[in-house]
N, C-alpha and C positions, 0 to 999 in steps of 0.2 A: 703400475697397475692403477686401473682409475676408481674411486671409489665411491660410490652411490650412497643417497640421503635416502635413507625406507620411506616409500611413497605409499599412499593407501589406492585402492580400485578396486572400483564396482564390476562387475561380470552378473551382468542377471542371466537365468537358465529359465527356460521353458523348459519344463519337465516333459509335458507329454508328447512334443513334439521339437525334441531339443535334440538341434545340431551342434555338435561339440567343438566346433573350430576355436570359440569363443574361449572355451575350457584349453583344448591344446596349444593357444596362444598365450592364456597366459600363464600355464603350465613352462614350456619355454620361456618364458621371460622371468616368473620365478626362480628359475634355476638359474638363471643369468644376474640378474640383480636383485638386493635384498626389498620385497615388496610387502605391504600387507593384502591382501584380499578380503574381501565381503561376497560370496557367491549368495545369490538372492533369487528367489524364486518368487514370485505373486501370484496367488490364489485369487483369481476372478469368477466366479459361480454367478451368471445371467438369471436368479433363478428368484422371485420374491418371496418373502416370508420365510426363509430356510431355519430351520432351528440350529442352536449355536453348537451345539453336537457333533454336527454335519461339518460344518466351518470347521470345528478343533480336530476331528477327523481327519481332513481334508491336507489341514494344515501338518499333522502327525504324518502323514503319510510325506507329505512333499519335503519336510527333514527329514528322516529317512532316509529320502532318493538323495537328495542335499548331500548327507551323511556319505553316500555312499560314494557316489562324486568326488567329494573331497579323497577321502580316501585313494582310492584309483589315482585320480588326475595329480596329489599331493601329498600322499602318505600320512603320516602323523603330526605334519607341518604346525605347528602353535601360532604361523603367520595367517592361517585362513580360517574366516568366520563367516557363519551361513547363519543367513535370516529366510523367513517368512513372512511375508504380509499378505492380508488381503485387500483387495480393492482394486483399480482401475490401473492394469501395468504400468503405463508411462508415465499417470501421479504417485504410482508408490517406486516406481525407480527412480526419478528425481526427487522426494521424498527421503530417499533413503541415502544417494548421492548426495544431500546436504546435511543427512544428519550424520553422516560418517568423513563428513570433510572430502570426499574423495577427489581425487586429483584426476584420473581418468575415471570413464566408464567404457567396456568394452564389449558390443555387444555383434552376434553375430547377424548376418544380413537375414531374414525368413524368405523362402520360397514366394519368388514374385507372385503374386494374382491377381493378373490385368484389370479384371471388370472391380476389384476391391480398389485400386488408386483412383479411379474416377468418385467413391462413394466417401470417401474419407482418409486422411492420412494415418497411416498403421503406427504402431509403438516403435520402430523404430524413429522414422522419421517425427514424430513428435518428442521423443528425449534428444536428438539432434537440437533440433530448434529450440530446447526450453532450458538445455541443462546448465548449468553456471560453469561448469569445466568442459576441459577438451572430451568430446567422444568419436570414439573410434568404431567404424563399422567394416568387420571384415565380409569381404563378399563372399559368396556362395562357394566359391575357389577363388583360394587367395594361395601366395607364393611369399608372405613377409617373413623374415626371420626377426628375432628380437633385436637382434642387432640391427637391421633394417629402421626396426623402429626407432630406435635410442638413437640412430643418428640422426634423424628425421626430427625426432624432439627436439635435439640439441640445434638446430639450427631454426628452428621457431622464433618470428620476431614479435611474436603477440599474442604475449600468451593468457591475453580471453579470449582467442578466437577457440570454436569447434574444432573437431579435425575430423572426417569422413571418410572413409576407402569407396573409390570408384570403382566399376567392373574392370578397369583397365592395372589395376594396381598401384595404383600412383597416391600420393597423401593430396589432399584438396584439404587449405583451410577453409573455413564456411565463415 
């Protein structure tokens, strides 16, 4: 039997519109090898002058959801810990991917929106490009088992590069 060095990894959650592949991935891979998690949620309010009330509120609510998540996707697990932040998704996910060391981040793919890639690059595609570790982007339907992965890992010749999921299923280094 082979045995694994506990690695840390980031899984940020979009609460309000969060697809869970990202959760039941690495749910699966938990139970496969010994991991730690950080599920991380970012409170982003477009909104000036909000009183800090609203923020702590905001914030209470999305641990909670966090809270609840955990639960479900990993039980009583003592390996997973949830944060909140606020601020600018993809500066508080790689924010939060270096203050937690983490060795991956695993993040689900969101719902293309044509006329939004011409205007600017989304949180995904910016913690791809910025983050100091490999990140893994599952797409919208994916078919990876954890084992999939961990082989995939193990035969990585450089390991600062990214690592991205295409719609095709396949690992692409970046």
């Amino acid at each position: 039997m082979q045995t694994y060095e506990q690695q840390t990894y980031l899984v940020p959650v979009n609460l309000p519109k969060s697809s869970f592949n990202s959760l039941l991935f690495a749910q699966g891979l938990a139970n496969e090898v010994p991991i730690h998690l950080t599920l991380l949620n970012v409170v982003n309010l477009n909104v000036a002058r909000l009183e800090s009330r609203v923020y702590n509120e905001v914030c209470a609510e999305s641990e909670a959801a966090l809270k609840k998540l955990t639960k479900l996707f990993f039980g009583d697990s003592p390996s997973v810990r949830i944060n909140v932040r606020v601020g600018r998704p993809h500066e508080e996910i790689l924010a939060e991917a270096d203050a937690e060391l983490s060795e991956l981040i695993i993040m689900a793919s969101p719902k293309p929106a044509c006329w939004k890639r011409f205007l600017s690059l989304g949180t995904v595609e910016r913690v791809v490009r910025n983050a100091r570790c490999p990140t893994l982007v599952l797409p919208r339907i994916w078919k990876i088992t954890p084992e999939q992965y961990r082989h995939a890992m193990l035969s990585r010749s450089d390991a600062q590069s990214s690592v991205a999921w295409q719609p095709n299923a396949v690992l692409m280094h970046a």
